[in-house]
C-alpha positions as CSV (number, residue, x, y, z in Angstrom):
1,X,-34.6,1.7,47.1
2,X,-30.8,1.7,48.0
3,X,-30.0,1.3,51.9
4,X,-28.4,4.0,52.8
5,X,-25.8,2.2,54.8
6,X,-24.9,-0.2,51.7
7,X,-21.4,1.5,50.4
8,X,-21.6,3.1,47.4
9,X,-21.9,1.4,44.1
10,X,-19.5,3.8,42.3
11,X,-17.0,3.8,45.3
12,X,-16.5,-0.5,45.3
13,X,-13.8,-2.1,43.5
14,X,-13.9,-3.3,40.2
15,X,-12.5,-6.1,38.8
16,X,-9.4,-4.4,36.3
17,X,-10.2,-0.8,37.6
18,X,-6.9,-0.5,38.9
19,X,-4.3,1.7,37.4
20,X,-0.7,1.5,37.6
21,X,0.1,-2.2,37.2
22,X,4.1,-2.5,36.9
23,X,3.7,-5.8,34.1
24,X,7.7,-5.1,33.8
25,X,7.9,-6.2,37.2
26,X,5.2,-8.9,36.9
27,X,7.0,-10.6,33.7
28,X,10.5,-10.6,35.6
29,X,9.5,-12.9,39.0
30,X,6.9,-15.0,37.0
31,X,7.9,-18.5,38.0
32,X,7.5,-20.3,34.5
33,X,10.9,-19.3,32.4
34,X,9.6,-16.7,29.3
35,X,11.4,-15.5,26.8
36,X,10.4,-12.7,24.4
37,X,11.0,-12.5,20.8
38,X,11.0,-10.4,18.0
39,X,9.8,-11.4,14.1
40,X,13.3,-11.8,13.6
41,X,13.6,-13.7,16.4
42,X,16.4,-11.9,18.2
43,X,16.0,-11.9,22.0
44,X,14.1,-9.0,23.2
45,X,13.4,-9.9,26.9
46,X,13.7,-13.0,29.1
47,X,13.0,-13.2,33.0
48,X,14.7,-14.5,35.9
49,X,13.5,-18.3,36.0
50,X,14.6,-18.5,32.4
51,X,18.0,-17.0,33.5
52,X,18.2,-19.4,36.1
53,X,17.1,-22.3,33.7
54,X,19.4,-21.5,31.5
55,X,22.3,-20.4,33.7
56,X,22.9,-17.4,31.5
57,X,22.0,-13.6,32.4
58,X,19.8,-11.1,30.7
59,X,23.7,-9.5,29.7
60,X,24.1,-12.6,28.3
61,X,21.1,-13.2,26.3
62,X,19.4,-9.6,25.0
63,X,19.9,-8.6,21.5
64,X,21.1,-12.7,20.6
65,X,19.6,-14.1,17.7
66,X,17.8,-17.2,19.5
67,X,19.5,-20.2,17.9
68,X,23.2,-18.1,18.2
69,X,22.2,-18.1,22.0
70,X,21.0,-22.1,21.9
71,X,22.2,-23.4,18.7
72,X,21.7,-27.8,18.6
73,X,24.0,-30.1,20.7
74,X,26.9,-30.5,17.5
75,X,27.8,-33.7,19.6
76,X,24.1,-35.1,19.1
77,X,24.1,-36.2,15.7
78,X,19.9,-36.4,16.4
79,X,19.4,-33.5,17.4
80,X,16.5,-31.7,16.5
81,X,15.5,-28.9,19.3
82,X,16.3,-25.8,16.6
83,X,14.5,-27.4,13.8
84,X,11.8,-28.1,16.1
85,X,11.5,-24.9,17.5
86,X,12.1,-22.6,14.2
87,X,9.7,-24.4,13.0
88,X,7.0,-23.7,15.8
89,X,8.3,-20.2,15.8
90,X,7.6,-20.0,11.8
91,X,3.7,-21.4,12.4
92,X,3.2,-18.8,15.2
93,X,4.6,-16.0,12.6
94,X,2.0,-17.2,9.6
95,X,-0.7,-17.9,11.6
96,X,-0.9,-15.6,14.2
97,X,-2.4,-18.4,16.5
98,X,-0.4,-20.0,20.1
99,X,1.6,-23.2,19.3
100,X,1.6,-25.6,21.5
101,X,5.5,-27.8,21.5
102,X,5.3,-31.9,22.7
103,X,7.9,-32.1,25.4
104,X,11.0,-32.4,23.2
105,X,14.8,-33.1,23.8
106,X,17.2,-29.3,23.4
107,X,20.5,-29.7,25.1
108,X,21.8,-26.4,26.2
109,X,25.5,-25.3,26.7
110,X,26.9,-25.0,30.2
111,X,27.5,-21.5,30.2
112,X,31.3,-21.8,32.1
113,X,32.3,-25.0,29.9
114,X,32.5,-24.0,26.0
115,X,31.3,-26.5,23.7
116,X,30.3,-28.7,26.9
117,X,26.0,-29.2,26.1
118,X,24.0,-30.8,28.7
119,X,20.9,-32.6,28.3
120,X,17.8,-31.0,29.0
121,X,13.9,-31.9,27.8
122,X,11.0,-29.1,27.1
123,X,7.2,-28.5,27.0
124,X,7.1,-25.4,25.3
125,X,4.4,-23.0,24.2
126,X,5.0,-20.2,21.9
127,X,2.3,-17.5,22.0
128,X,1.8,-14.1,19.4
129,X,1.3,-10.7,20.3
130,X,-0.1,-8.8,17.7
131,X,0.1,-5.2,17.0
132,X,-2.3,-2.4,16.6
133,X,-1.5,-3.4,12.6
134,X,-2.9,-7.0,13.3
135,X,0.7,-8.0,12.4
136,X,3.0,-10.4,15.2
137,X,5.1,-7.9,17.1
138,X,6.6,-10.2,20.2
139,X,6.4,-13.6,20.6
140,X,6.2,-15.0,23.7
141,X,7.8,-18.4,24.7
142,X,7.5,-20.4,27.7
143,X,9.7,-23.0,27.8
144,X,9.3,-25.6,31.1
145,X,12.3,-27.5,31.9
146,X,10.7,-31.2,32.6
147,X,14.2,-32.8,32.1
148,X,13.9,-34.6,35.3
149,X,10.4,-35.5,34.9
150,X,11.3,-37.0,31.7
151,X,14.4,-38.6,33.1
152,X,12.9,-40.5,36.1
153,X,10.7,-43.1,36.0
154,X,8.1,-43.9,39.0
155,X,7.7,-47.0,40.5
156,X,5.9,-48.8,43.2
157,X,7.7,-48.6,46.7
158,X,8.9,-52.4,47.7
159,X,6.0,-53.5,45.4
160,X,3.0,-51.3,47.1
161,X,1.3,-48.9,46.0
162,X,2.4,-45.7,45.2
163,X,2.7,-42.6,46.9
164,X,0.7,-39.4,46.3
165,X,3.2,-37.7,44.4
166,X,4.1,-40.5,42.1
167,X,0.8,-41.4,41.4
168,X,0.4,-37.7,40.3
169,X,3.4,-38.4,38.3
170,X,2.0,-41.0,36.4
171,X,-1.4,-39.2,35.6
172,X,0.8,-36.4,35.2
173,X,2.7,-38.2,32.5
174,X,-0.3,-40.1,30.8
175,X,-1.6,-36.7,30.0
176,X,1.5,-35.7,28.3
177,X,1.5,-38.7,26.5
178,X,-2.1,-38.0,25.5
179,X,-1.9,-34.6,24.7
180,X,1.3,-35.5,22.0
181,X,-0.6,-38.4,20.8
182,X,-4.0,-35.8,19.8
183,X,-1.6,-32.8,18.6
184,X,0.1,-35.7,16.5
185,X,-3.5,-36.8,15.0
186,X,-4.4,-32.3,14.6
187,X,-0.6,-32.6,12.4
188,X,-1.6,-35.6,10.7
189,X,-5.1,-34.3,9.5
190,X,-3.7,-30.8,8.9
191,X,-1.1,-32.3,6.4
192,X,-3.0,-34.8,4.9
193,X,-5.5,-31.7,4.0
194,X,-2.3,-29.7,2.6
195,X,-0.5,-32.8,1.1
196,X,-1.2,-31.8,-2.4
197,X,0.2,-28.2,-1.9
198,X,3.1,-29.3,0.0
199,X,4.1,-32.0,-2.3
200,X,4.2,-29.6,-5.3
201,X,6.0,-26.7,-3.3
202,X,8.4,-29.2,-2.5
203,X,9.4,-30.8,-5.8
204,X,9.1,-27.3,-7.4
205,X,11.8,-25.8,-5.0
206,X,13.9,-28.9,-4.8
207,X,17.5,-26.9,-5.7
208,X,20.4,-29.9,-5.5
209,X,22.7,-27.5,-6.0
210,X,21.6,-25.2,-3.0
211,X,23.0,-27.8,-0.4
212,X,26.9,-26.9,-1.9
213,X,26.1,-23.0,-0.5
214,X,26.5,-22.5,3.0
215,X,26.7,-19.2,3.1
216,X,23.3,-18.9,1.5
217,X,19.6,-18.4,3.1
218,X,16.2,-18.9,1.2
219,X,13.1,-17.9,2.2
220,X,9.8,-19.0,0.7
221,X,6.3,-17.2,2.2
222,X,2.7,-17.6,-0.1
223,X,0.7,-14.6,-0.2
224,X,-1.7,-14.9,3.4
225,X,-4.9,-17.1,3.2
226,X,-3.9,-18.9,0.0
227,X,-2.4,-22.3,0.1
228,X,1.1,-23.0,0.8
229,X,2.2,-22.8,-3.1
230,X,2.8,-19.4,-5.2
231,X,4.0,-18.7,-8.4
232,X,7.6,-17.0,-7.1
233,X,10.7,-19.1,-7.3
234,X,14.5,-19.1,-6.9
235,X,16.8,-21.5,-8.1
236,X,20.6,-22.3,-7.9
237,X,22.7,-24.2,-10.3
238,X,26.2,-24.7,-10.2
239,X,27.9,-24.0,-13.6
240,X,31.9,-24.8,-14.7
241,X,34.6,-22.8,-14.3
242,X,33.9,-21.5,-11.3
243,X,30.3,-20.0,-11.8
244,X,27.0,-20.6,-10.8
245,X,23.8,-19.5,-11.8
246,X,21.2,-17.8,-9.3
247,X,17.5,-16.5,-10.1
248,X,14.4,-15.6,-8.9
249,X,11.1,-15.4,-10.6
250,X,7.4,-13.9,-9.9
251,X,4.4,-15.6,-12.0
252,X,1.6,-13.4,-12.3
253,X,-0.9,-15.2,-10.1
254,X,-1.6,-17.2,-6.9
255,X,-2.5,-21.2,-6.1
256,X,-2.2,-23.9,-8.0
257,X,-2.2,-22.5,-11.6
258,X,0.6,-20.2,-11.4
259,X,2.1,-22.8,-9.0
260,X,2.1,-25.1,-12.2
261,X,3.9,-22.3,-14.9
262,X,6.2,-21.5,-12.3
263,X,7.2,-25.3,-12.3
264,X,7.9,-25.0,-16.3
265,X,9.9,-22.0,-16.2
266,X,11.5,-22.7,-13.8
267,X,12.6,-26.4,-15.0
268,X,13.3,-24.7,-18.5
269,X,15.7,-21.7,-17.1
270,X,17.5,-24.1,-15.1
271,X,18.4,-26.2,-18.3
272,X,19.0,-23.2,-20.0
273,X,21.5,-21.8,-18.3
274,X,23.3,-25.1,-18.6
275,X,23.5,-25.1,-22.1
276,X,23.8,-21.2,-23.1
277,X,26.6,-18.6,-22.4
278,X,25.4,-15.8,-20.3
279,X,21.7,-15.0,-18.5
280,X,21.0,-12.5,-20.9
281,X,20.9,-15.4,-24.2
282,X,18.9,-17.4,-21.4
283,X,16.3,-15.3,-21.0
284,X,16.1,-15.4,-24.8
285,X,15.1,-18.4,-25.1
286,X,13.1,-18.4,-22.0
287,X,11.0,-15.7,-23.1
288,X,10.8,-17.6,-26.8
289,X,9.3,-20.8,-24.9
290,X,7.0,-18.3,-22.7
291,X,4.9,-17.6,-25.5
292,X,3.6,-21.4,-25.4
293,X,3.0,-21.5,-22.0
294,X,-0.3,-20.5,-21.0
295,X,-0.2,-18.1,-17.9
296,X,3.4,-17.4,-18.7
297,X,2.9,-14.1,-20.2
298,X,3.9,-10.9,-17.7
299,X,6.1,-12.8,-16.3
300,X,9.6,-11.4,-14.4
301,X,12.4,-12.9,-14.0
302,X,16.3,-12.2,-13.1
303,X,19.3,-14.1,-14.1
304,X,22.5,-13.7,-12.7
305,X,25.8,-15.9,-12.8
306,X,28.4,-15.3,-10.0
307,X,32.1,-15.5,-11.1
308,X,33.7,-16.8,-7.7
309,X,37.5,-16.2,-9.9
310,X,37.0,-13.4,-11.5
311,X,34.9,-11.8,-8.5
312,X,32.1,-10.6,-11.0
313,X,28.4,-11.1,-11.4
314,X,26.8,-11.0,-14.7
315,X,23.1,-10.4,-14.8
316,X,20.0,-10.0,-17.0
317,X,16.4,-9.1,-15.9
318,X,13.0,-9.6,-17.3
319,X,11.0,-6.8,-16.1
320,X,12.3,-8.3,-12.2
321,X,12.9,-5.6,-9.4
322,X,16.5,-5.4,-9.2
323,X,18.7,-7.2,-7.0
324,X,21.0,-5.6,-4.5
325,X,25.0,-6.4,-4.1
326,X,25.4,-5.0,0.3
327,X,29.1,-4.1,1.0
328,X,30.2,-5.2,4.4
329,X,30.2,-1.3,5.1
330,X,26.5,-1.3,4.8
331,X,26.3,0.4,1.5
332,X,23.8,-0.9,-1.4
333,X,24.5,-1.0,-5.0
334,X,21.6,-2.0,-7.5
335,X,21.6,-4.6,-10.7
336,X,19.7,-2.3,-12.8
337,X,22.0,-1.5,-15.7
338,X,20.2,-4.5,-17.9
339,X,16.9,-4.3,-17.4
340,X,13.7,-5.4,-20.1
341,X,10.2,-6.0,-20.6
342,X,8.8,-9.3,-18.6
343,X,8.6,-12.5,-20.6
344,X,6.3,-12.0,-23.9
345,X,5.9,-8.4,-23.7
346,X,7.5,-8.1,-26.9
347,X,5.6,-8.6,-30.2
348,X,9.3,-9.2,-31.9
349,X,11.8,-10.9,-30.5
350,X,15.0,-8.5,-29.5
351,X,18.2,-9.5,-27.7
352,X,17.8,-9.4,-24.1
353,X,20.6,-6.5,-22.5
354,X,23.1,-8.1,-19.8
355,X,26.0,-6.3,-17.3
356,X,28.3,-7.3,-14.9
357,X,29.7,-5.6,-11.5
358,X,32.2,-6.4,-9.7
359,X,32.2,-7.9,-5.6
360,X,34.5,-8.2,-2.9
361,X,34.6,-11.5,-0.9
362,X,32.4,-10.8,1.9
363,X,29.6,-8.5,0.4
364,X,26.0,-10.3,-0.2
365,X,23.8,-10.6,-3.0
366,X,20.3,-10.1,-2.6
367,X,17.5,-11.2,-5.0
368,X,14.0,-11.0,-4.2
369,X,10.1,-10.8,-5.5
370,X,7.8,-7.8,-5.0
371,X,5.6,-8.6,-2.4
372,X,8.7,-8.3,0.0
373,X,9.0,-5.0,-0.7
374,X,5.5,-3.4,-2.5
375,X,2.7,-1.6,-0.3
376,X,-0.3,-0.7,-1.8
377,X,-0.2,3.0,-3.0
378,X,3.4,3.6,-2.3
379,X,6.4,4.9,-4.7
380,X,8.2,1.9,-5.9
381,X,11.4,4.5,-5.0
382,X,10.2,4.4,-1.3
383,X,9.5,0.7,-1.2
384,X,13.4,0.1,-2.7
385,X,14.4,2.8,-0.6
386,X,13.1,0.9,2.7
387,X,14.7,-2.0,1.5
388,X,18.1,-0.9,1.7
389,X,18.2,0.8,4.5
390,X,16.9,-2.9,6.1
391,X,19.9,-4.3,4.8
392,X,22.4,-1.3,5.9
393,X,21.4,-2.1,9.3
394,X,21.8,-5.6,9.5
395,X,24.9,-5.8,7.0
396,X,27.1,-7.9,9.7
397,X,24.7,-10.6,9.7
398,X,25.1,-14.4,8.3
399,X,22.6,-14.9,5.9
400,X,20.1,-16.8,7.9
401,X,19.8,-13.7,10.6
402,X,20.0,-11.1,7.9
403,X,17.0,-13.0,5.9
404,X,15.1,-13.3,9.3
405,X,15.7,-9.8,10.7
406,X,15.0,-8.6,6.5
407,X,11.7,-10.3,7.0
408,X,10.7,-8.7,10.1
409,X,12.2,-5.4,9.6
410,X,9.5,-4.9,6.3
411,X,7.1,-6.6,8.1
412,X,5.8,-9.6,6.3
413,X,7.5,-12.3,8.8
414,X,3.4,-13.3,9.6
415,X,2.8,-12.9,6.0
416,X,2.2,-10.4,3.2
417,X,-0.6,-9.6,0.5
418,X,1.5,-11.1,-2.1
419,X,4.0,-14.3,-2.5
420,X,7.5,-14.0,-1.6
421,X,11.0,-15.1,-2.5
422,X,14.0,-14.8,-0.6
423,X,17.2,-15.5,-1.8
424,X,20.6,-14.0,0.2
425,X,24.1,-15.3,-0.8
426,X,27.2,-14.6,0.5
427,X,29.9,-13.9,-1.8
């Protein structure tokens, strides 16, 4: 029986029972400097001890794209902090799990001297927060300045023994050091296990010619839970006369085997379009060579060549989704004048239909694969429809934030049911 005098069991605190937390207000004084990100990885939030890390203010930093707001040290010819850290950011994003940084070197402007940088070292850890969708809707990154911890170096007062705090310091320090020596051994088995897949991606996707186009952004994302190969691709080859050749291409498929077609297409368009005058002829003979290939059937493909002189793009698809020319006043126009059947849907061979529009320096070209823009039981109309008004509201954008924010905005930055290719130029 109860004692009367006990209080009562309804009445006593709880542990989490009370209401009316203010987490705004809990975020802004925590002591570790956090940052919070979008998909797109524009800053969405940040709180006081990473203002005060940073000596910038929230003014200062809300709404930047992150590497705009901390781009690399250009004096530092090794530096590495935004590769680093886009790269962390990109794993978080696919995998939906916390990713935990070694302390690394990211030199940060003085915000009163321009172009001055100053040297700073970080442990950071970047940690997802899904939505009710199960997709990554913040991310948030704590980023601990250890710059003087990493600078200094303890040693033993007039050859005695050390003090408290540096032999904390040392421990402190042999920790790190272990901690970056097992997350290098987790990397190490994780890529020997994806060496193959990586390998293949790699020398599939190598474009030489992509290097010459700075004003261009690829984006490469395998459907979710299959390896790290699919069988879309994009490609850039530089022609003469001012011209260059751009595509993109979607094997029906996932994995290895439609990794492998995609290879041969791909290596055969690009030496097409070398040797042939326009992309519809080359998708004539492409679709001729298709027809031995086995797998290669169904497959869509667009090929366009930009005229940088005569400010024109001529174009040709197989069956592809049609790209998208964005004017700098946010308005779309789509390559769908010259459109046929995929690769070997034709029992005869017929002449493949091409067209050209014309560009304004400044607007961007936008080719892409389906399963950036398909949901399952939607209107293709809606899907393209979405699509554009993505890029209407991100127009201004380089091509590296408008692929990012493009990503997020249709929400497949942490992956999609089906492969992806990204290909944004601009003109």
């Amino acid at each position: 029986m109860r004692d009367e005098n006990s209080p009562d069991e309804d009445a006593r605190p709880r542990r989490g029972a009370r209401s009316g937390i203010d987490y705004k207000a809990l975020f802004a004084v925590t002591p570790s400097p956090c940052m919070v990100l979008g998909p797109d990885l524009v800053l969405a939030d940040v709180n006081e001890a990473a203002c005060q890390v940073t000596g910038r203010t929230r003014g200062d930093l809300l709404g930047q794209y992150l590497f705009d707001a901390f781009p690399d040290n250009p004096a530092d010819p090794d530096a590495d902090g935004v590769r680093n850290l886009h790269a962390s950011l990109h794993r978080v994003l696919r995998s939906k799990e916390r990713d935990t940084m070694a302390p690394m070197k990211y030199d940060i402007p003085v915000a009163d001297r321009p172009g001055v940088f100053e040297e700073r070292w970080w442990s950071a850890i970047n940690t997802p927060v899904l939505g009710p969708d199960g997709r990554v809707e913040w991310i948030l990154h704590r980023g601990e300045d250890v710059t003087s911890f990493i600078l200094s170096h303890p040693r033993p007062r007039d050859g005695g023994a050390l003090s408290d705090v540096e032999a904390m310091e040392v421990e402190l320090y042999a920790r790190a050091r272990e901690l970056k020596r097992l997350n290098e051994e987790l990397s190490q088995a994780h890529a020997r296990e994806r060496q193959v897949a990586v390998t293949l991606q790699e020398a599939m996707l190598h474009s030489p010619h992509l290097a010459r186009h700075q004003d261009t952004a690829v984006r490469y994302l395998p459907a979710a839970g299959s390896l790290n190969v699919c069988g879309d691709w994009y490609e850039v080859v530089d022609l003469h006369e001012d011209r260059f050749a751009v595509a993109v291409g979607d094997v029906v498929g996932h994995g290895l085997e439609a990794a492998a077609v995609m290879g041969m297409l791909r290596s055969a368009l690009s030496a097409v379009i070398r040797a042939v005058d326009g992309p519809a002829k080359a998708l004539d003979v492409l679709g001729l060579y298709a027809r031995y290939v086995e797998g290669a059937l169904a497959t869509t493909v667009v090929q366009a060549v930009v005229d940088t002189r005569a400010r024109r793009i001529l174009y040709s698809s197989a069956g592809h989704l049609p790209p998208v020319l964005l004017h700098q006043d946010g308005t779309c126009d789509f390559l769908d004048q010259a459109t046929d059947p995929p690769l070997g849907a034709r029992l005869k061979h017929v002449p493949r239909l091409q067209a050209d529009v014309p560009y304004t320096p400044g607007d961007t070209f936008v080719l892409y694969t389906d399963g950036l823009i398909e949901r399952r039981g939607e209107d293709i109309d809606a899907s393209l429809q979405r699509l554009t008004d993505a890029l209407a509201r991100h127009a201004r954008h380089s091509p590296e934030r408008l692929a990012d924010a493009l990503l997020a905005q249709l929400g497949v930055s942490s992956g999609a049911p089906d492969d992806i290719a990204l290909i944004i130029i601009r003109l």
